[in-house]
N, C-alpha and C positions, 0 to 999 in steps of 0.2 A: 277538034270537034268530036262527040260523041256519036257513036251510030246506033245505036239500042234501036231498037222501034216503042219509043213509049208514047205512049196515047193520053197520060194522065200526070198533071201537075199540081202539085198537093202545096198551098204555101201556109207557114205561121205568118201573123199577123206583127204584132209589137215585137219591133227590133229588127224586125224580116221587112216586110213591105212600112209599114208606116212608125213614122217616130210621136209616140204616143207617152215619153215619158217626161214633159213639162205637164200635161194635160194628166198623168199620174203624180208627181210630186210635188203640186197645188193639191189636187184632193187630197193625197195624204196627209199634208200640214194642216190644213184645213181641218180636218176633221182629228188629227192629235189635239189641236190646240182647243175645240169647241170639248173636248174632254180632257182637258187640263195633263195632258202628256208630251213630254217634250218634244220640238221638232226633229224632225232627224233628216242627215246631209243629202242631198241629191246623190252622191255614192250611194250611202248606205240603201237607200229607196229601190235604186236600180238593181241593186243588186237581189232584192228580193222579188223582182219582177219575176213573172214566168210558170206561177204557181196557181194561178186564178186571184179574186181579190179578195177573199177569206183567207187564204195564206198568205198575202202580202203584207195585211192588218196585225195577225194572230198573232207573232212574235212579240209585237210591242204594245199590246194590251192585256189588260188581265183577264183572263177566261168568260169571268162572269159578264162583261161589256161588250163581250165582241159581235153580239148582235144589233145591240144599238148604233156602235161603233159602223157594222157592216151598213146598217140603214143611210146613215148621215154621210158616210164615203160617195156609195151609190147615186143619192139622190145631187152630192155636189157633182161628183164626176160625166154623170149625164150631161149637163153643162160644159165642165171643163173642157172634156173630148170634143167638144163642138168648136170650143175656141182655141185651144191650142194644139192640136193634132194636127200632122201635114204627114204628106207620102215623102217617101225617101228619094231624091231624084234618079228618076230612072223607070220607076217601079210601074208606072203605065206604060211607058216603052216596051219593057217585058212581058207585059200579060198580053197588050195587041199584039206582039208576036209571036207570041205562043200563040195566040186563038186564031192568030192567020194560019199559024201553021197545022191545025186540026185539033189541038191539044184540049182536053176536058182541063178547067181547073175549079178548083175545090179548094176552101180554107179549113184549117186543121189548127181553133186555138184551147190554150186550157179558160180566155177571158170568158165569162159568160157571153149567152147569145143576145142579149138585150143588147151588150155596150160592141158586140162585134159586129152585128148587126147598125149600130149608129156611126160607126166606122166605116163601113164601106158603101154606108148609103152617103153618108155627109162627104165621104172622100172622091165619090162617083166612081167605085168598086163595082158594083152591082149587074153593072153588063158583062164584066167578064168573067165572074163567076158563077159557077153552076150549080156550087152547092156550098154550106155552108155548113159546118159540124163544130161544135165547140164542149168544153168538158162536162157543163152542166148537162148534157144530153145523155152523157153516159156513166158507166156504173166508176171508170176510171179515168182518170187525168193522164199526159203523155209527164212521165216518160214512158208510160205503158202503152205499148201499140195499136189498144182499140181501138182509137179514132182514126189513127190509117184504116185497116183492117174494116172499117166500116164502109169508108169514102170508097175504098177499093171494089167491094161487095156491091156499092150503091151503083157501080158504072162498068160491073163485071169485070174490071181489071185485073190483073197478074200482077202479082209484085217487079217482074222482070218487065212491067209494060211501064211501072209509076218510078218516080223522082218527087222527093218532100224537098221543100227548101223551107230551113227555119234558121236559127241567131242560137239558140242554146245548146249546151252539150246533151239539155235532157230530149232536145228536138232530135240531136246526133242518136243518144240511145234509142228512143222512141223508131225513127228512121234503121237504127241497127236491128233493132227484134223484130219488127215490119218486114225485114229483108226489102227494101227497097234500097234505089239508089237514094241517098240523103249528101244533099248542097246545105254549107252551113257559110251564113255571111258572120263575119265578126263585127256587125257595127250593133247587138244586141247589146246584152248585161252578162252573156258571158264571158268570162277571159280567154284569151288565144289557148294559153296553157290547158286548160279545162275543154275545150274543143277539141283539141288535137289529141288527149288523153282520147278520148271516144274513137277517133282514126274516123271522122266518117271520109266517101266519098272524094268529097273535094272542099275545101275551105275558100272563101273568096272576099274581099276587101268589100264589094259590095253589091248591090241586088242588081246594078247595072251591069255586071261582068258573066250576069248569066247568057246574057246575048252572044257572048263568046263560046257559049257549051251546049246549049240548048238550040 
């Protein structure tokens, strides 16, 4: 067990609490094909997760399209997240016992606020968290620290008070330049190898195994 006294639990969304990437690579395909670009593999998709959904698109379109392209993703995905989105099992076990235990939590994604927001209202997220901050809100995306650094400010917290738990190694940086304690589950779209490069914290198989540290 850990003994910190941290008062603030900061979590990523997609790959961390909820598996949101059938409900991404439908809209992806979706949306290549209604613009005559090839589909591309459930790997390939995943692995560009994690960026927001303007960098998810941007590699495999040509410059000039990628706002139409953004339009037609968005408006399918709104949907999609509805229908094939589910929580990771475990992932309400964790947050009612954190909030039993006193703990402020707060979500910290690069996805926009519209689809993160449709997220944890459809997923029945919303009681337990306090706050919610995602990339579009600010000047930088993680792996840049701001959006901890925000959430932290927003609830007067110390880095020495807060714990991030995210899936990617840019969640790991992001959590390193933050100076926080940073938990990385490997059931994201990063690789193990790419994680453990970062050295964050602690590594864990899955968002259920926070019950063991927290």
């Amino acid at each position: 067990m850990m003994t910190q006294k941290l008062s603030l639990a900061v979590f990523d969304l997609d790959g961390t609490l909820v598996d949101a990437y059938p409900a991404i690579i439908r809209s992806f395909n979706f949306t290549m094909e209604k613009f005559n670009y090839p589909p591309k593999s459930k790997a390939a998709i995943r692995r560009a997760v994690g960026w927001g959904d303007e960098n998810l698109l941007k590699p495999f379109v040509a410059p000039g399209d990628i706002s139409q392209v953004l339009r037609v993703y968005r408006r399918h995905h709104k949907e999609s997240l509805i229908k094939y989105s589910r929580l990771f099992s475990g992932a309400k076990e964790v947050l009612r016992h954190l909030k039993k235990k006193g703990y402020k939590l707060a979500v910290a994604s690069n996805r926009p606020t519209r689809f993160s927001r449709i997220l944890v209202r459809h997923l029945g997220l919303e009681k337990f968290f306090d706050y919610v901050l995602c990339a579009d809100k600010l000047e930088f995306g993680k792996p840049h620290p701001e959006i901890l650094h925000k959430i932290m400010q927003r609830f007067s917290c110390s880095p020495k008070e807060t714990v991030y738990i995210g899936d990617m190694a840019i969640d790991a940086q992001a959590g390193k330049r933050a100076r926080v304690m940073t938990i990385i589950t490997s059931t994201g779209s990063s690789r193990l190898s790419e994680i453990r490069r970062e050295k964050p914290c602690r590594i864990i198989g899955n968002i259920k195994d926070l019950l063991k540290i927290l």
